[in-house]
Every structure is written in C-alpha cells, then in structure tokens.
N, C-alpha and C positions, 0 to 999 in steps of 0.2 A: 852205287856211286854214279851218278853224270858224269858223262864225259862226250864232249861234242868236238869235232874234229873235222879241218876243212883241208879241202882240195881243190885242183885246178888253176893256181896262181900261175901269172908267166910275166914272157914280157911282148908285148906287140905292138905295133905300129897306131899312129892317131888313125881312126874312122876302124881298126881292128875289132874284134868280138872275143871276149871271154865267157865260159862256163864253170862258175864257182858251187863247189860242193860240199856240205857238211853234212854229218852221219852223228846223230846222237842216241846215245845210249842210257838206261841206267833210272828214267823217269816213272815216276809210279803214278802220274797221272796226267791227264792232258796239259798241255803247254805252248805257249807260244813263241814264235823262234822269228830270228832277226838278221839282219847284216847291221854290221856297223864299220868303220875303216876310218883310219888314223896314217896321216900324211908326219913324216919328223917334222916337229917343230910344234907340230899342232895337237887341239886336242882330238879327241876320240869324236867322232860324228857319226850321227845315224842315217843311215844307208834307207830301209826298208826292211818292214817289216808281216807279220803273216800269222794269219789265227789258226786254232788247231784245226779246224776243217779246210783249212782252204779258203773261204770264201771271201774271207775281210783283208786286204791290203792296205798299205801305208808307203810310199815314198818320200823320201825328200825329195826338196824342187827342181835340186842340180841334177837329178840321174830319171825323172818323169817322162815317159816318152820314150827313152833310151836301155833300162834297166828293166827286167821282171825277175819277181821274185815267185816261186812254187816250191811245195813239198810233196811228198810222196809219203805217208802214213803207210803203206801196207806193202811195201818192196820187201823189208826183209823181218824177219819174226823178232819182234824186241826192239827196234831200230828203225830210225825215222830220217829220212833225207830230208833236205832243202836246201835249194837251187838257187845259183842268182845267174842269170844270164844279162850279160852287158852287152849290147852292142851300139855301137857310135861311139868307143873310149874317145877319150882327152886326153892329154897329158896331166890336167888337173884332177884324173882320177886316181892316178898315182897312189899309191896306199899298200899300209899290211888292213885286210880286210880279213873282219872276226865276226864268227856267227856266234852268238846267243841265244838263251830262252829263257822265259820268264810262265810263270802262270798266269800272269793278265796278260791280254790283248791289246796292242795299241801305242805303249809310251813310247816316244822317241828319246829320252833321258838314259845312257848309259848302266846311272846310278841304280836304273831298275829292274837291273835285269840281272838274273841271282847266278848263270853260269856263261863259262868262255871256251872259247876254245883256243887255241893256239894262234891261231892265226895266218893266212898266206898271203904272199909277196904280191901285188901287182903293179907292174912299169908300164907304161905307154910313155912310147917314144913321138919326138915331134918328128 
C-alpha cells in the first residue's frame, strides 16, 4: 500500500524560507513525485514537479527562481524523500501543500497523478 506523507509546514514571515518533506512508502516500482498546493477557495495547482532519478524538473512560473524541488532515493531502505525548499515566500504562497507520485514524468494536471498524501499547512504572513 502507498502512502506518502508530508512535513515541515509552518507559518512565516513574506521574504521567509520553508523546507517541505514527504517520505513515501509502499511503491513496487519507480515513480515520479510532485508538489502541488491548494489556496481555500481555489483549485488544486501544480507546484513542481521531479523524475525518479533526479535529473528532470518542472516548475510552475509563480514559484521559478524561488522554489527547488529534490529527492533522495537511497536515505532509508523502502522509502523515498522529496523535498521542496521555498525561499522568497509571498503571502500568495499561502496553501495546504500535498505531494504526489505518478509513474509518468512530467504532467502538471492533478487528475494524473494516482497517490496523495495528507497534506501540510503553509502561512506567510505580510
């Protein structure tokens, strides 16, 4: 069974820095993993995303420059991190931020990506 689960949500100051964590388990072959984050009101938007080596990235255009995204394949036995470090928040980053994974690489569409995880909170304040 999958199950992907995130950390590091908070709250901090505009021009502040976050480090968001997901730990997935339970995958029986390679896969690709994701941020995506959801403002109330609004839908679900894709953050950035990350192929199973490593090497291939994707950003949206709001967080380019300011957001990276990394995994770690070989930290713990069975189990795969990926990272998203923010730094320059907005207040318009505002969001529950949820990682994903998919067996393709690459879509930015929600719809396509087969697991979730929970979710964590982020505030930036003005």
């Amino acid at each position: 069974q999958v199950q992907l689960v995130e950390s590091g949500g908070g709250s901090v100051q505009a021009g502040g820095s976050l480090r968001l964590s997901c730990v997935s388990s339970g995958h029986t072959s390679s896969f690709a993993m994701a941020w995506f984050r959801q403002a109330p009101g609004k839908e679900r938007e894709f953050v950035a995303t990350i192929s199973w080596e490593g090497e291939r990235t994707r950003y949206a255009d709001s967080v380019k420059g300011r957001f990276t995204i990394s995994r770690d394949n070989a930290r713990d036995n069975g189990k795969n991190w990926m990272y998203l470090q923010m730094n320059g928040l907005k207040p318009e980053d505002t969001a529950v931020y949820y990682c994903a994974s998919d067996r393709l690489y690459g879509s930015i569409y929600a719809n396509e990506y087969d697991f979730w995880g929970q979710g964590t909170q982020v505030t930036v304040s003005s």
